[in-house]
N, C-alpha and C positions, 0 to 999 in steps of 0.2 A: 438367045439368052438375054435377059433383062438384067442390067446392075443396079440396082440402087443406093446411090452411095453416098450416106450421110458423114458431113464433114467432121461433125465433132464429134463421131463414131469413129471413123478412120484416124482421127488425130489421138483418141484414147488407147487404139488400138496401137498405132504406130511406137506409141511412147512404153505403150507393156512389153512390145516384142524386143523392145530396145534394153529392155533391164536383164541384170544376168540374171539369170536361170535360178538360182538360191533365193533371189528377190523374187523372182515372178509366180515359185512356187509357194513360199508364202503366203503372200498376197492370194491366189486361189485358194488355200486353206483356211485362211482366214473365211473366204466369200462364201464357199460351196457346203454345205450341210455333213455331217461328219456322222457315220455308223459303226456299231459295232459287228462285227462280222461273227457267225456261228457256224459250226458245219452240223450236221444231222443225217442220222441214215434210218431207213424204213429199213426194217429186219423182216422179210417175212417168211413163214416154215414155207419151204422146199416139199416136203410131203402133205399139206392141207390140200385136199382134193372134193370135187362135189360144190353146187351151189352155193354159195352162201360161208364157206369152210373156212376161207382163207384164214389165215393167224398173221398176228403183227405182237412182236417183242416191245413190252412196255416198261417201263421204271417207274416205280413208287421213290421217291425221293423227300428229304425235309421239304417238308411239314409231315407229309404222310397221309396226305387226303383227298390228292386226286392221281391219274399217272400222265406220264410224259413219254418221251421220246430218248433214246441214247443222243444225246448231243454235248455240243460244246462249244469254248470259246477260241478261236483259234488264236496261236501263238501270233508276234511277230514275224512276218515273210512264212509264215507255215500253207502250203497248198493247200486250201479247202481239202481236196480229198484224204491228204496224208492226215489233217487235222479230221477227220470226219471215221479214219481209219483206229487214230489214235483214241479219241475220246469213245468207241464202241469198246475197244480192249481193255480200257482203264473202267468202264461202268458196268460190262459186261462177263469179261471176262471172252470173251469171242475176237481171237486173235486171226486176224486175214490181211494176207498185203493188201496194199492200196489198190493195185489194180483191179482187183476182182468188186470193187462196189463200180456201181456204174449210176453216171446223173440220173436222178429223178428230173423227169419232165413238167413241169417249169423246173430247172437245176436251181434259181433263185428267190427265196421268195422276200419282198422288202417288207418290213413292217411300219406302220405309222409313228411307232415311238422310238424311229433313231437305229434302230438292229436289221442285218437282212440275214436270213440262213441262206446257208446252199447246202441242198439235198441233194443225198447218195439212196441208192439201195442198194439191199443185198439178199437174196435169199440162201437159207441155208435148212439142213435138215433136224429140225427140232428135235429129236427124238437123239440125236448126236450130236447134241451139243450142249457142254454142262455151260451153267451160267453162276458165275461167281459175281459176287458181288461187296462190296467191303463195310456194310451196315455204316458207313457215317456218311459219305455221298447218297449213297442210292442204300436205300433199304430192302429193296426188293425186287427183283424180275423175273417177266413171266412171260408166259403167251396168251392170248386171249382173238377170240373167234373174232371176224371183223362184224358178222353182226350179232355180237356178244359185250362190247367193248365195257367198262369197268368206267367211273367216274374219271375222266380226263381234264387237265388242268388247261383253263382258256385255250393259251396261245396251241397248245397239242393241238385243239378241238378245230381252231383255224387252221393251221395248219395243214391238217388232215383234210381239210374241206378243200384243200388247192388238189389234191390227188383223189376225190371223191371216196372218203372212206368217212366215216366218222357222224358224227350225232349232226352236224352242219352242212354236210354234203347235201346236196342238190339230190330227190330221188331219180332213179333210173326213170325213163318213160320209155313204154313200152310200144314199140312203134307200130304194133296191129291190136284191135279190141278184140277183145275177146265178147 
C-alpha cells in the first residue's frame, strides 16, 4: 500500500479531529449539501394479471392536472419506511404495518434540486381495497393500467422511469427478432 501524505492535509485534518464533536458536526453541515428526505410507495393491484395488466394506484392532488404517487415528507427521526407507511394511510386510506411494504430496488432515488425519495412497494388486491381520500390533499385515487397511464406530473414521470414503468421508461428490447 502507498500513502501519500500531504502535510497541510494532515494538519487540517488533525486540527478537525481535535474539535468536540458539537463543533465538528457543525462545521460538516455547514459544508455538505443539505436535502429533503421523502418516502414513497408503488401500490400495485395484487390481482392485474396477463401482459401488459399490471395497475399502479395514483393520486390526483392540488392543482388537479396531472397524477402522482402516495408520498410524503418524512418527519423528524421518522424511518423512511414507517414515514412511507404513514403517508399511504393518510392519502389513501390503505392502512398496513410497516413491515409489509418492502424497498423498491434502487430503495433511493436523489434528485438534482436538493430532495431524495426512498421507495417502498406494496401490492395489494384492488378489488379489496376501498380508497378513501379527504378531497383537500388528494382529490382523487385510482388504479390505472401501467400501459394505460393518465397524465402524470414530471417528478412521477421520472420517477417511474428509475423502476421502468412510465411514459420515460426505457422500451423493453426484445432479445430474438422476430
Amino acid at each position: 500500500m502507498i500513502t501519500r501524505r500531504s502535510p497541510a492535509r494532515a494538519l487540517l485534518y488533525g486540527v478537525f479531529y481535535r474539535l468536540p464533536h458539537p463543533v465538528r458536526r457543525r462545521l460538516v453541515r455547514m459544508a455538505v449539501p443539505k436535502y429533503i428526505v421523502g418516502a414513497v410507495t408503488l401500490v400495485t393491484d395484487s390481482e392485474a394479471t396477463g401482459h401488459g395488466a399490471g395497475r399502479l394506484l395514483l393520486l390526483r392532488q392540488p392543482p388537479g392536472r396531472s397524477w402522482s404517487l402516495p408520498a410524503g415528507l418524512l418527519r423528524r427521526r421518522e424511518e423512511p419506511i414507517v414515514g412511507a407507511a404513514r403517508e399511504l394511510a393518510e392519502e389513501t386510506g390503505i392502512e398496513l404495518p410497516a413491515q409489509q411494504l418492502r424497498p423498491a430496488s434502487p430503495n433511493a432515488v436523489v434528485h438534482a434540486k436538493g430532495w431524495v425519495d426512498v421507495v417502498f412497494e406494496v401490492a395489494v388486491p384492488a378489488s379489496q381495497t376501498e380508497l378513501v381520500v379527504d378531497g383537500a390533499e388528494v382529490y382523487e385515487a385510482a388504479w390505472y393500467r401501467l400501459d394505460a397511464l393518465p397524465r402524470l406530473s414530471p417528478a412521477t414521470a421520472r420517477l417511474l422511469a428509475y423502476y421502468g414503468m412510465g411514459p420515460l421508461a426505457e422500451p423493453a428490447v426484445d432479445p430474438e427478432p422476430r
